[in-house]
BAFI-102363 format. One line per field, with one value per residue (C-alpha): residue number from 1; residue in three letters; chain; y, x, z. Coordinates in Angstrom, 1 decimal. Example, Ala and Ser with C-alpha at 12.3 -4.5 7.8 and 13.67 -1.06 7.14 Angstrom:
resi: 1, 2;
resn: ALA, SER;
chain: A, A;
Y: -4.5, -1.1;
X: 12.3, 13.7;
Z: 7.8, 7.1;
//
This chain:
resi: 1, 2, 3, 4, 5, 6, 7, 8, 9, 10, 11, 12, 13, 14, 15, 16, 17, 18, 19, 20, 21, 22, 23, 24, 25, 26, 27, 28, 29, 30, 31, 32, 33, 34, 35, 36, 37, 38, 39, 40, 41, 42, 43, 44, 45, 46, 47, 48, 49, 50, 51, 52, 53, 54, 55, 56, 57, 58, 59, 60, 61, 62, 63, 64, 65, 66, 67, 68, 69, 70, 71, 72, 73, 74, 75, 76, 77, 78, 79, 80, 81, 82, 83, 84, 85, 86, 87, 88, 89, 90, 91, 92, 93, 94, 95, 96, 97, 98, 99, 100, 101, 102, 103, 104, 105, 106, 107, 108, 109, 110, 111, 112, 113, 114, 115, 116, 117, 118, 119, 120, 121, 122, 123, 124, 125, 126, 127, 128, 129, 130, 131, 132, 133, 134, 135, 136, 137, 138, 139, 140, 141, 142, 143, 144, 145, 146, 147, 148, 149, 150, 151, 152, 153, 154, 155, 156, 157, 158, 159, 160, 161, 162, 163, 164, 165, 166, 167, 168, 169, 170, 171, 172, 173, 174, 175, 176, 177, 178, 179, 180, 181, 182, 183, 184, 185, 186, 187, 188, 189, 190, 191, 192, 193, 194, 195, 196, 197, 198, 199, 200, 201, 202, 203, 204, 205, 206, 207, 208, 209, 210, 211, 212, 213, 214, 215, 216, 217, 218, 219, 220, 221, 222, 223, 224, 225, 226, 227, 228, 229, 230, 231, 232, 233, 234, 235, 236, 237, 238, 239, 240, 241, 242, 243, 244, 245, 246, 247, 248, 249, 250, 251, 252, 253, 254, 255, 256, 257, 258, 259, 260, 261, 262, 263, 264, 265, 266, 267, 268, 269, 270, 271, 272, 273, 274, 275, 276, 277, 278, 279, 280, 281, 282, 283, 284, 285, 286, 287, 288, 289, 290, 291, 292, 293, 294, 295, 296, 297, 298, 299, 300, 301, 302, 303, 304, 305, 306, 307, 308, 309, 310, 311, 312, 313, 314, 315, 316, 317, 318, 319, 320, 321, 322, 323, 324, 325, 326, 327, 328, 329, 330, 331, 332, 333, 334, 335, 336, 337, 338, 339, 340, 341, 342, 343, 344, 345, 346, 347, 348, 349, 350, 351, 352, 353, 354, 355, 356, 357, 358, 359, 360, 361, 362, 363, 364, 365, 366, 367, 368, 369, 370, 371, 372;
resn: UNK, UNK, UNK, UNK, UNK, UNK, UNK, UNK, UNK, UNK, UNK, UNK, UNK, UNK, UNK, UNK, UNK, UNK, UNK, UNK, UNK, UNK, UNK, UNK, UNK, UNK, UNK, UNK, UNK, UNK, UNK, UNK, UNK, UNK, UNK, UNK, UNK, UNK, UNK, UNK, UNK, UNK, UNK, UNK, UNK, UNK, UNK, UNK, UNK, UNK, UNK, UNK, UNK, UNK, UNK, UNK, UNK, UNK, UNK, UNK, UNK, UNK, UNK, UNK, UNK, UNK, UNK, UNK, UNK, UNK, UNK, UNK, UNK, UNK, UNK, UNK, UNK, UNK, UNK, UNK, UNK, UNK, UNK, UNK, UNK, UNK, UNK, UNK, UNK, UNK, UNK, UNK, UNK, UNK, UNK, UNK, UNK, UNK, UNK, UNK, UNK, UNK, UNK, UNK, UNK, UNK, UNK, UNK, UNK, UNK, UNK, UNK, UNK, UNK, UNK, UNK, UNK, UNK, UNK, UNK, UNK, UNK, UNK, UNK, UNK, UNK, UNK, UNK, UNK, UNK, UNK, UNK, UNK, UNK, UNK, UNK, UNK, UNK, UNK, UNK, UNK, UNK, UNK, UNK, UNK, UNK, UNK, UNK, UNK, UNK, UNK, UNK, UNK, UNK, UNK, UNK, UNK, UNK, UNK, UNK, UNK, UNK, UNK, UNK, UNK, UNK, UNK, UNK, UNK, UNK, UNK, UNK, UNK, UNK, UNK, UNK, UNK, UNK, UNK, UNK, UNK, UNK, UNK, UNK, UNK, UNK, UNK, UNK, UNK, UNK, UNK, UNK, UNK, UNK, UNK, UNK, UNK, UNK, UNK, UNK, UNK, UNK, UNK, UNK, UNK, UNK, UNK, UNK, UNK, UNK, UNK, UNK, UNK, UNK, UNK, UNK, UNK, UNK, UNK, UNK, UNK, UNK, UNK, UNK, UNK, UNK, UNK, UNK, UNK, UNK, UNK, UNK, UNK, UNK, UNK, UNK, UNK, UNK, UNK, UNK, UNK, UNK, UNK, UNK, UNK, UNK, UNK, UNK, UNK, UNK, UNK, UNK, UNK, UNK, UNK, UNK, UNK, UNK, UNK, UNK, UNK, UNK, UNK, UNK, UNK, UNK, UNK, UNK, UNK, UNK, UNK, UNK, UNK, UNK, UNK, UNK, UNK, UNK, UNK, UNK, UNK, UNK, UNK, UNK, UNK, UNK, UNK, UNK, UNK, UNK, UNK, UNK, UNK, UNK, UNK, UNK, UNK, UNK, UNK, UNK, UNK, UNK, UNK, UNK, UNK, UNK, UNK, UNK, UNK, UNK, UNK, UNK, UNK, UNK, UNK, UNK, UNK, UNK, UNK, UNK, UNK, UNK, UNK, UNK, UNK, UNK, UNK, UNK, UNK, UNK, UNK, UNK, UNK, UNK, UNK, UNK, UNK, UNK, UNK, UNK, UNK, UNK, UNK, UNK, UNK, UNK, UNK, UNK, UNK, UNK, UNK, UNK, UNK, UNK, UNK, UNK, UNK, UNK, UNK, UNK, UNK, UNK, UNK, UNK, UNK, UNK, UNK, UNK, UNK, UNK, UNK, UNK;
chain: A, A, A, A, A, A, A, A, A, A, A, A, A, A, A, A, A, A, A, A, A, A, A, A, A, A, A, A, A, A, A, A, A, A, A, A, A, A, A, A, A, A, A, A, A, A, A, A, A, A, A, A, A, A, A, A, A, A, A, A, A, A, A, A, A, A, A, A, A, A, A, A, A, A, A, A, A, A, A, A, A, A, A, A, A, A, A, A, A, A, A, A, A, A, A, A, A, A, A, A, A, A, A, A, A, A, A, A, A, A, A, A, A, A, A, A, A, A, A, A, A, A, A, A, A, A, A, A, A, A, A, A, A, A, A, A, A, A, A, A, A, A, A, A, A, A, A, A, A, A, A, A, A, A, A, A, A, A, A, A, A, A, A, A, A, A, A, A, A, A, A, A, A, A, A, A, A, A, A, A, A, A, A, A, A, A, A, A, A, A, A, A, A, A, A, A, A, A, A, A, A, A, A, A, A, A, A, A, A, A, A, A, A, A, A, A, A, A, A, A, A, A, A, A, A, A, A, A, A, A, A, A, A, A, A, A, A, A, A, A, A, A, A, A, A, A, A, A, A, A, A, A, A, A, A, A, A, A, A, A, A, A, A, A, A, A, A, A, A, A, A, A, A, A, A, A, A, A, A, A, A, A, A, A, A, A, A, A, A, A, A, A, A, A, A, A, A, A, A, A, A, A, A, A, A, A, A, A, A, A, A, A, A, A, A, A, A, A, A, A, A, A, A, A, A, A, A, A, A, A, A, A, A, A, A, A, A, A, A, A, A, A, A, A, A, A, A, A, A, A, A, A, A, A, A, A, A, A, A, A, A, A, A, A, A, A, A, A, A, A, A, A;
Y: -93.7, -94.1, -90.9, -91.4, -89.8, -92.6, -94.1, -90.9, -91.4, -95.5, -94.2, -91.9, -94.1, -97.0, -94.4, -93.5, -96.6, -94.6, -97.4, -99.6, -97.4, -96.5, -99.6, -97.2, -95.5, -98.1, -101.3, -103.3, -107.0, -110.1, -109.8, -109.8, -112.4, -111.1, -111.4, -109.2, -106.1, -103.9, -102.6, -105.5, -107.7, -106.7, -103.9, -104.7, -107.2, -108.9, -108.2, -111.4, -111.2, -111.2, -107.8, -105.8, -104.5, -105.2, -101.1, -102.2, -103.4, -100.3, -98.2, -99.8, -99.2, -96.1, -92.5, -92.3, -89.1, -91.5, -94.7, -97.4, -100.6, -102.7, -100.2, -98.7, -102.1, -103.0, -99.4, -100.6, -103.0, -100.1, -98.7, -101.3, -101.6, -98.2, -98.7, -101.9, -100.2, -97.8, -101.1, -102.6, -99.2, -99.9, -103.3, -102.5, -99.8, -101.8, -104.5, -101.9, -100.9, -104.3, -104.9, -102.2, -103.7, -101.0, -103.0, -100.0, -96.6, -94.4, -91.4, -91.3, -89.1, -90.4, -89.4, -90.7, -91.9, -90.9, -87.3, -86.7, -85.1, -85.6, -87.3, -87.9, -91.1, -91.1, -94.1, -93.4, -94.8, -94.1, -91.5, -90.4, -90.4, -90.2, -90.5, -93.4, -93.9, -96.4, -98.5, -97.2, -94.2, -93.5, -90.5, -89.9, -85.9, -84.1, -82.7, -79.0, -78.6, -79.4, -75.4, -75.7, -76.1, -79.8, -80.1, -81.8, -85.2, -87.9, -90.5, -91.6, -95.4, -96.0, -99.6, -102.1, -105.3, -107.4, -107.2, -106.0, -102.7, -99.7, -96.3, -95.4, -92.2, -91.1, -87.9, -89.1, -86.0, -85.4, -88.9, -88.1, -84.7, -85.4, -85.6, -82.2, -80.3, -80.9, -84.4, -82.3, -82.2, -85.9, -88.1, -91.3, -93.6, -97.3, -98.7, -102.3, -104.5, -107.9, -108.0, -109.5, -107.3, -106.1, -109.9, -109.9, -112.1, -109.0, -106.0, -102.3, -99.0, -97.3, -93.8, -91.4, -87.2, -84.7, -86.2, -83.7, -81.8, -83.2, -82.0, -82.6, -82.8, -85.2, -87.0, -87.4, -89.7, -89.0, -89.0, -86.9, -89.3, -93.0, -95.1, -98.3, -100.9, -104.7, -107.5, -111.2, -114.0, -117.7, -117.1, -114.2, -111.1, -108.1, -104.7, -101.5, -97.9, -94.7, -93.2, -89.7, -88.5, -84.8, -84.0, -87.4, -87.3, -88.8, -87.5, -84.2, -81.8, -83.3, -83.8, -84.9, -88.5, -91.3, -95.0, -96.6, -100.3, -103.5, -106.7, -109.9, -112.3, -115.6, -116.5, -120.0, -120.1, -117.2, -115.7, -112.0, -110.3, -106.6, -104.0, -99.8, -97.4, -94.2, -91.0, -87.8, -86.9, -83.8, -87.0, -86.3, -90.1, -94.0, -97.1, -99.6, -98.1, -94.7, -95.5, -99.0, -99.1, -95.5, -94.6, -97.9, -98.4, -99.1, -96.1, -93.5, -94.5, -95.0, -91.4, -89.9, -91.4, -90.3, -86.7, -86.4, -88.6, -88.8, -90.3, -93.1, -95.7, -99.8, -100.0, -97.0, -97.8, -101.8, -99.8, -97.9, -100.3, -103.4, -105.1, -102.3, -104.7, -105.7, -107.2, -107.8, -111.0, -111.2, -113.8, -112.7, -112.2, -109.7, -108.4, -111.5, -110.3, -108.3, -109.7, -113.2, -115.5, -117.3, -120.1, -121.3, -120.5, -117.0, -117.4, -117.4, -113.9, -112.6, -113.1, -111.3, -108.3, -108.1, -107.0, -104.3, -100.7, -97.8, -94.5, -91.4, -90.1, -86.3, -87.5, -88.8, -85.6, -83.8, -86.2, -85.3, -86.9, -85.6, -86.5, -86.2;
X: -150.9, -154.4, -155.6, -153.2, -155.0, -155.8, -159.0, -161.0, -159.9, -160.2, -164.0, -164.1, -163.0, -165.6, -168.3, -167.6, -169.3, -171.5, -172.4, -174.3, -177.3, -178.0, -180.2, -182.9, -180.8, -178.6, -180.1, -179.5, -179.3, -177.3, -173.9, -172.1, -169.2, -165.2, -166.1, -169.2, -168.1, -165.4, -164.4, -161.7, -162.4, -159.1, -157.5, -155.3, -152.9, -154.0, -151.5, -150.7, -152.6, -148.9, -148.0, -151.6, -152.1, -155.7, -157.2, -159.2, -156.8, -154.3, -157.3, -157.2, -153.2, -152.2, -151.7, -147.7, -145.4, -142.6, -142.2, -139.4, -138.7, -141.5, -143.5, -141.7, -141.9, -145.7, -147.1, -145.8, -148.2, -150.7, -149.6, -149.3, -152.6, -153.6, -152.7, -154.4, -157.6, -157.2, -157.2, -160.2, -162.0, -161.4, -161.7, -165.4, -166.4, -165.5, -167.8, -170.3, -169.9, -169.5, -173.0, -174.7, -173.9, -171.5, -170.9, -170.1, -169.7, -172.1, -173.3, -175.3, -177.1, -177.6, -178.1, -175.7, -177.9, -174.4, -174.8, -178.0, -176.0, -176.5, -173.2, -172.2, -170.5, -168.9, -166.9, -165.2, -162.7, -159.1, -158.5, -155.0, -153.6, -149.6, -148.1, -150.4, -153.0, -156.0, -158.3, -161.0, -162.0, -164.5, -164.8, -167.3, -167.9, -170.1, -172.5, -172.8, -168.7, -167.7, -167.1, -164.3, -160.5, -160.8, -164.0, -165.6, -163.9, -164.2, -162.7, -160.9, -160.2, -158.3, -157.9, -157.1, -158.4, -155.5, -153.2, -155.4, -153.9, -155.3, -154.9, -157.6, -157.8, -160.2, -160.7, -163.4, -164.6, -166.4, -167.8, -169.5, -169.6, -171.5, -167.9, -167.3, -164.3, -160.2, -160.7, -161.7, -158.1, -157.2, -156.5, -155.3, -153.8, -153.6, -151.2, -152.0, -150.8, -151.1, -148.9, -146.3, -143.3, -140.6, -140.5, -143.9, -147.1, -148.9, -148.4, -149.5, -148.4, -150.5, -150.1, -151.6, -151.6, -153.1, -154.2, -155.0, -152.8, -153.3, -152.6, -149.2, -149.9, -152.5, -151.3, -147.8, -147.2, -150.0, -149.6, -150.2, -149.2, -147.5, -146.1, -146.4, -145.3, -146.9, -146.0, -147.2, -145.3, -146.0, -146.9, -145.1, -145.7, -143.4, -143.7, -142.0, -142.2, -142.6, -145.1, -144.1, -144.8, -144.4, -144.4, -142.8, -140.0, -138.5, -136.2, -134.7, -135.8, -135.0, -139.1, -140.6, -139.7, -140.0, -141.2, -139.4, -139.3, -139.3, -141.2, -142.2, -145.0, -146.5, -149.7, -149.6, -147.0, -148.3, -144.8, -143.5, -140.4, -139.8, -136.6, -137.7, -135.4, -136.6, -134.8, -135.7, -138.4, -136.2, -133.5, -133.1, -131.6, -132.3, -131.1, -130.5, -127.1, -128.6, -132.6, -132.3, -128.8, -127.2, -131.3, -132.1, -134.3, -131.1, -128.9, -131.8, -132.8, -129.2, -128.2, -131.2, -130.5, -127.2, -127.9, -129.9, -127.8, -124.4, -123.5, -127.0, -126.2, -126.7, -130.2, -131.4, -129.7, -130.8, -134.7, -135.0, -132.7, -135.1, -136.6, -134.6, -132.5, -133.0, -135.0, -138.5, -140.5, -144.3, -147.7, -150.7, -151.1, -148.4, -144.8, -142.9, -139.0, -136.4, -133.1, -132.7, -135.2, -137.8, -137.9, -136.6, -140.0, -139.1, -135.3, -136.7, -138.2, -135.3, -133.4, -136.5, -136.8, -132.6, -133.3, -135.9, -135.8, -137.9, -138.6, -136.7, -138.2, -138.2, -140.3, -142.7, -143.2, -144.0, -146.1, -148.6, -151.7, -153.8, -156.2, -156.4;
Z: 49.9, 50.3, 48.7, 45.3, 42.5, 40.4, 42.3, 40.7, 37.7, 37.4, 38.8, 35.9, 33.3, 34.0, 34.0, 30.3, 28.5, 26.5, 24.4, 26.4, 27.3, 24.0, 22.7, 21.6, 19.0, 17.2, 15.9, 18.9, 16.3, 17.5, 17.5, 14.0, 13.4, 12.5, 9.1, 8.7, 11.6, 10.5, 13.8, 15.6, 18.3, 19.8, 20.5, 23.9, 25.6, 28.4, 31.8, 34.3, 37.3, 39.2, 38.0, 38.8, 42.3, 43.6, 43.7, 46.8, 48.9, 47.7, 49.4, 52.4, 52.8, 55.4, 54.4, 54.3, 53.3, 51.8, 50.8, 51.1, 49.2, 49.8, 48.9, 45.9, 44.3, 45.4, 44.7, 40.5, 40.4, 41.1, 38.2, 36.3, 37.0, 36.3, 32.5, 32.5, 33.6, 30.2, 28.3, 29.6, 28.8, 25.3, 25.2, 26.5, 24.2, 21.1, 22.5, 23.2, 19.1, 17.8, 19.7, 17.3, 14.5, 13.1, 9.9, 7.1, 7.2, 8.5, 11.0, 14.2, 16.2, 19.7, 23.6, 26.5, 29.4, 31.3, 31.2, 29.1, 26.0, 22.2, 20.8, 17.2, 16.0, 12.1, 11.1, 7.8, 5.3, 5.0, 7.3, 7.8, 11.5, 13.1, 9.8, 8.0, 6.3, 8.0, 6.7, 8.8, 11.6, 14.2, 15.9, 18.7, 19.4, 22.2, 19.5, 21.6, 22.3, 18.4, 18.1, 21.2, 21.0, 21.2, 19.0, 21.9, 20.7, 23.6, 21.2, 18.1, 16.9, 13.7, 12.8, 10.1, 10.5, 8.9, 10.5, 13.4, 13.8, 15.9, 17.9, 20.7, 21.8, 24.6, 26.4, 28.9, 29.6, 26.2, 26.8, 29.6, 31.0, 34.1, 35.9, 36.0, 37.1, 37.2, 35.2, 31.8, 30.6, 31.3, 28.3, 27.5, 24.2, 23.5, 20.7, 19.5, 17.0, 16.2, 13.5, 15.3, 15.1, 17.6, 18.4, 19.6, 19.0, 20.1, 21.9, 23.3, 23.9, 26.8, 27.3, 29.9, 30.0, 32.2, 34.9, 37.6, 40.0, 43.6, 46.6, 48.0, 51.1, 50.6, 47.5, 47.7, 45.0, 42.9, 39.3, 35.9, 33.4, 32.6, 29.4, 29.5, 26.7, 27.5, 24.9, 24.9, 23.6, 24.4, 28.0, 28.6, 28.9, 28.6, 30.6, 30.5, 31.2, 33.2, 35.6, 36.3, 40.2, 40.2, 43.8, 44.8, 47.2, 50.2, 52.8, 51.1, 49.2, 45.6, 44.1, 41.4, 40.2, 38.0, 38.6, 35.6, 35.4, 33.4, 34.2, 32.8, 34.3, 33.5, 34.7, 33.7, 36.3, 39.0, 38.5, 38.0, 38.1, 37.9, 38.3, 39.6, 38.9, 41.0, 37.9, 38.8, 36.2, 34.8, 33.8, 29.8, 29.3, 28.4, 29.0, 31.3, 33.4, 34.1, 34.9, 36.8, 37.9, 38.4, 39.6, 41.6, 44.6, 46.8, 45.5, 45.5, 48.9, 50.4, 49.0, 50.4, 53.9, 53.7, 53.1, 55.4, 57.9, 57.3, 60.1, 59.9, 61.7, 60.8, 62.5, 60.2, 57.2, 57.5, 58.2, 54.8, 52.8, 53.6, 50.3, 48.3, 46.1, 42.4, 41.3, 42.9, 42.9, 43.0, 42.7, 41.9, 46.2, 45.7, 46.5, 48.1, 48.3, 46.6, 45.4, 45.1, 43.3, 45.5, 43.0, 40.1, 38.0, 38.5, 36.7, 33.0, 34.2, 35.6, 31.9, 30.2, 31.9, 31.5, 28.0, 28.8, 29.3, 30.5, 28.8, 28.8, 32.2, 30.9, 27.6, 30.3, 32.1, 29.2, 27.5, 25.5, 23.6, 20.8, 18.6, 14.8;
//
């Protein structure tokens, strides 16, 4: 899996923080307190360290054509860890803003030291976006591509600051054209609020469209898009979702699958627990029974064994069914075993994520993200 598509575009998506290089244009003054900035300090939920795959030692893993259970369930922290990557993006570009003292409404003029282009930055009052009305917008444009389709939008932050609410939108390729090519379509949402609902003390919807057709042959599992709901409350923290895996596939010639899962971690107590159901991606259906049992790791696998072998013998079966039971236990060191609980600080998990459920897979594969 080393050449899954996601290292370019975490590479990408850290190259995109237009803000920081731009200390000659905006009034680079100390930093302004909650009460006198407009834009939030928050816009994301932080993920337990238990449920997010280190990207460096994903690299150094071994090119592989399919994939069994220990490696269905670690590859979802990669995930995981994908979305969490989209959060930190916009975690840092509101601290790059709230450095340049964006305290009112206004427009600027300025030029990225990313890819030497002029880009525009309005922050207005009540605009309207999905079906409200905000308290305030900020649009950042790539002043020469304003006439085109998208009108050279590379993001879109609508906000109100009590509760803290918000919508980021980022296309990263109007923030910073210097990474030319496939990348130009890829685009990616964040959800917050802190207003508590949905039993939550906080929580996030991340969403990810367009990312780049890969190679099969090279990229078996590479993906073009995820949703991904994380909610904190006390210690916990709540995940659920979808990756979608076009060319995925594993011993016939059924392609083109869902990762969708639930988890809960605690960092406080190093602890995660998670539950992959493996739906084809065309699957038009929810809940529990179809995606994580009817779909699971062990029943995916086992059927596609048994096609292929009808007559698979113990040694093979025992081979590809290894680690394949629900659910899977991780630390923040990784994927420890599937099935029964390695310790009782895990058990609390287990109840959470009993209550979860992924996306409709087909919603996933279709998914799409605009801005206003």
């Amino acid at each position: 899996m080393k050449k899954l598509s996601f290292y370019s575009f975490v590479a990408l998506l850290l190259g995109v923080f237009v803000f920081t290089a731009c200390e000659n244009t905006f009034n680079n003054g100390p930093d302004l307190d909650d009460d006198q900035s407009i834009l939030p300090e928050q816009l994301t939920v932080e993920i337990p360290a238990a449920l997010l795959e280190d990207l460096t030692s994903l690299k150094a893993s071994p090119v592989v054509d399919t994939l069994k259970g220990k490696e269905i369930y670690g590859f979802l922290r990669f995930f995981i860890h994908t979305g969490d990557h989209a959060a930190h993006i916009v975690r840092h570009i509101i601290y790059g803003i709230r450095r340049y003292n964006i305290d009112q409404v206004k427009t600027v003029t300025f030029e990225s030291d990313d890819d030497g282009r002029i880009k525009n930055l309005v922050v207005v009052e009540g605009p309207e976006f999905d079906g409200r009305t905000w308290e305030y917008g900020l649009t950042i444009t790539d002043a020469l591509s304003e006439g085109e389709e998208d009108g050279g939008k590379g993001m879109q932050i609508f906000w109100n600051k009590n509760p803290k609410e918000g919508i980021t939108v980022i296309k990263p390729y109007n923030l910073d054209r210097s990474n030319e090519g496939d990348w130009a379509q890829a685009m990616f949402r964040i959800d917050y609020s802190g207003a508590g609902e949905l039993g939550y003390e906080h929580h996030m919807i991340v969403s990810i469209a367009d990312l780049p057709a890969i190679d099969p042959l090279l990229a078996p599992f590479a993906m073009d898009g995820m949703k991904m709901f994380v909610g904190k409350k006390g210690d916990y923290v709540d995940v659920y979702g979808n990756s979608s895996h076009p060319n995925a596939k594993f011993l016939t010639e059924k392609v083109g699958y869902n990762w969708a899962f639930v988890a809960s971690g605690s960092d406080e107590d190093d602890a995660a627990v998670a539950e992959v159901g493996l739906p084809l991606s065309t699957l038009d259906a929810e809940g529990r029974e179809v995606l994580l049992e009817e779909n699971s790791i062990y029943n995916v696998l086992y059927n596609e064994v048994k096609t292929i072998w009808p007559h698979a013998s113990d040694e093979i079966l025992e081979a590809w069914l290894t680690n394949t039971e629900a659910p899977g236990f991780f630390n923040r060191k990784g994927f420890i075993q599937g099935g029964e609980a390695p310790g009782d600080e895990f058990l609390p998990l287990v109840d959470r994520i009993s209550l979860l459920s992924p996306y409709n897979p087909k919603l996933i594969a279709n998914l799409e993200i605009n801005f206003n």
